[in-house]
C-alpha positions in Angstrom: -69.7 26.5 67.9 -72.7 27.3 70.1 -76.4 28.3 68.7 -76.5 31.5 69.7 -73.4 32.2 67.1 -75.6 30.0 64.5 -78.7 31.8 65.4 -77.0 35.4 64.5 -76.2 33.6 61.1 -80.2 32.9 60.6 -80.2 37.0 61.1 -78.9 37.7 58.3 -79.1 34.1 56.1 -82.9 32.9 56.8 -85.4 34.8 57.0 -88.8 33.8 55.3 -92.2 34.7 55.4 -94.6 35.7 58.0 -97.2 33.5 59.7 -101.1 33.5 58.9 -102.5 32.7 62.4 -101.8 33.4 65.9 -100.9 31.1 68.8 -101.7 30.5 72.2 -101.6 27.7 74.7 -99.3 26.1 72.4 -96.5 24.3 73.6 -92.8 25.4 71.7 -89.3 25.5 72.5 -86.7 28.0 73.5 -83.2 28.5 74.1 -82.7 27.7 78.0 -80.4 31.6 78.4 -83.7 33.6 76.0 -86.5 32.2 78.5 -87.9 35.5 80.1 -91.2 33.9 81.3 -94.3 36.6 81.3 -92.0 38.9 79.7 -93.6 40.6 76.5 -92.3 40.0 73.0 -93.3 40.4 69.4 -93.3 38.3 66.7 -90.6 39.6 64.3 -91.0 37.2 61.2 -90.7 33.5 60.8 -87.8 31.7 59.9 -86.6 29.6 56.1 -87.1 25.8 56.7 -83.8 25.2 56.3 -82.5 28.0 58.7 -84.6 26.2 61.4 -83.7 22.3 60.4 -79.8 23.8 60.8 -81.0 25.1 65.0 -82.4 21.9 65.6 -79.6 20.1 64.5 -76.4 19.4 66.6 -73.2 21.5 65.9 -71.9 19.8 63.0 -74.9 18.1 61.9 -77.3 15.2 62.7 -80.1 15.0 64.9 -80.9 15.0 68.8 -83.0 12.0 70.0 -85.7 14.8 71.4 -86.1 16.0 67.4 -85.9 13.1 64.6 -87.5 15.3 62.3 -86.7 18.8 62.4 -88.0 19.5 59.8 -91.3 19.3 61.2 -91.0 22.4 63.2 -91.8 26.4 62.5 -89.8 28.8 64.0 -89.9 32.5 64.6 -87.8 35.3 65.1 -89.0 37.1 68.7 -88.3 40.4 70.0 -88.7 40.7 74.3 -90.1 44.0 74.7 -88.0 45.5 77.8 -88.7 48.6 80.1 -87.4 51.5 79.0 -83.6 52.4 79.7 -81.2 55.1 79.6 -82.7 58.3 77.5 -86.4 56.6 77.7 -84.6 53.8 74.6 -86.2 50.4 75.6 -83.7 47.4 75.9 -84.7 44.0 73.4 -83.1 40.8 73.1 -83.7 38.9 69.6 -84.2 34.8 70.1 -86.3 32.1 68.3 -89.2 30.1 69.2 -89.7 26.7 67.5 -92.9 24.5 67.8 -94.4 21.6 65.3 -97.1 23.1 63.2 -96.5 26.4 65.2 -98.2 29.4 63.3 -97.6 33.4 64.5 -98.8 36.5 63.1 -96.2 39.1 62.5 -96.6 41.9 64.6 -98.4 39.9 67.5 -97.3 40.1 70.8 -97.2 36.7 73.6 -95.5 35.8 76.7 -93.6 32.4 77.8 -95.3 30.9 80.9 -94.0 30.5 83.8 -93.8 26.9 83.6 -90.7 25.2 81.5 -89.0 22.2 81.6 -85.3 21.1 80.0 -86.8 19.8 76.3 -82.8 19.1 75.1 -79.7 19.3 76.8 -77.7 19.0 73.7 -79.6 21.9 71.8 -79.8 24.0 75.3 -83.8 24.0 74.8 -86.8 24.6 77.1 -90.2 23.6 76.3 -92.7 25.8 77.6 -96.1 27.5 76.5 -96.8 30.5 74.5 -99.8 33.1 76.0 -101.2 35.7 74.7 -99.6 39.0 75.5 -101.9 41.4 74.4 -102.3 43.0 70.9 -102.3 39.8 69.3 -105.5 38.2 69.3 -106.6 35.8 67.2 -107.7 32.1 66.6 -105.4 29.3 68.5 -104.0 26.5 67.0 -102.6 23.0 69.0 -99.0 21.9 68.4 -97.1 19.0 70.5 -93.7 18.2 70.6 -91.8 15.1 71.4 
């Protein structure tokens, strides 16, 4: 079963509360087909700790060498603001963003850099940057991954 079909699951299954403090500089981790770097989104609301243990898990269970401890990562629901479409309605696609210690307001708005590199095969995962994307502000906090 791929993510994506997992991550519409998390939709509906586990959602949990919002983040305190905003982001930026920090590095986290997408799915390889949501990276639209410089592209706008908003911070939706995070995720449950188990909703994001079960994305950074393989298919069926168990853990990637990238992520021995899954559980030490925040993720996020994110929203790409696209340009408006047919009738002036603006297009979105709905992904995550996972990062260790990663905290985002609700309501904030960031952009991926530019600059990614393949983080997992297995998991289909980019790491890359978060910047700030305007209507956000805030104080930044550091993260790493492995």
């Amino acid at each position: 079963m791929k993510k994506g079909a997992l991550a519409t699951g998390a939709l509906a299954l586990g959602l949990g509360s919002a983040g305190s403090a905003s982001a930026q500089g920090q590095n986290v981790l997408v799915y390889t087909y949501d990276y639209h770097p410089g592209v706008q989104f908003r911070v939706v609301q995070a995720l449950e700790q188990s909703t994001t243990v079960g994305l950074l898990s393989r298919p069926g269970g168990g853990t990637v060498p990238e992520i021995s401890q899954p559980d030490d990562y925040n993720a996020y629901i994110i929203r790409y603001q696209l340009g408006a479409g047919l009738q002036g309605s603006r297009g979105q696609i709905t992904t995550f963003v996972f990062g260790r210690d990663l905290s985002l307001n609700t309501g904030s708005t960031r952009r991926f850099s530019g600059d990614a590199s393949v983080f997992s095969s297995t998991l289909n995962l980019l790491s890359t940057t978060v910047q700030g994307g305007g209507g956000g502000g805030g104080t930044t906090t550091t993260t790493t991954t492995s």
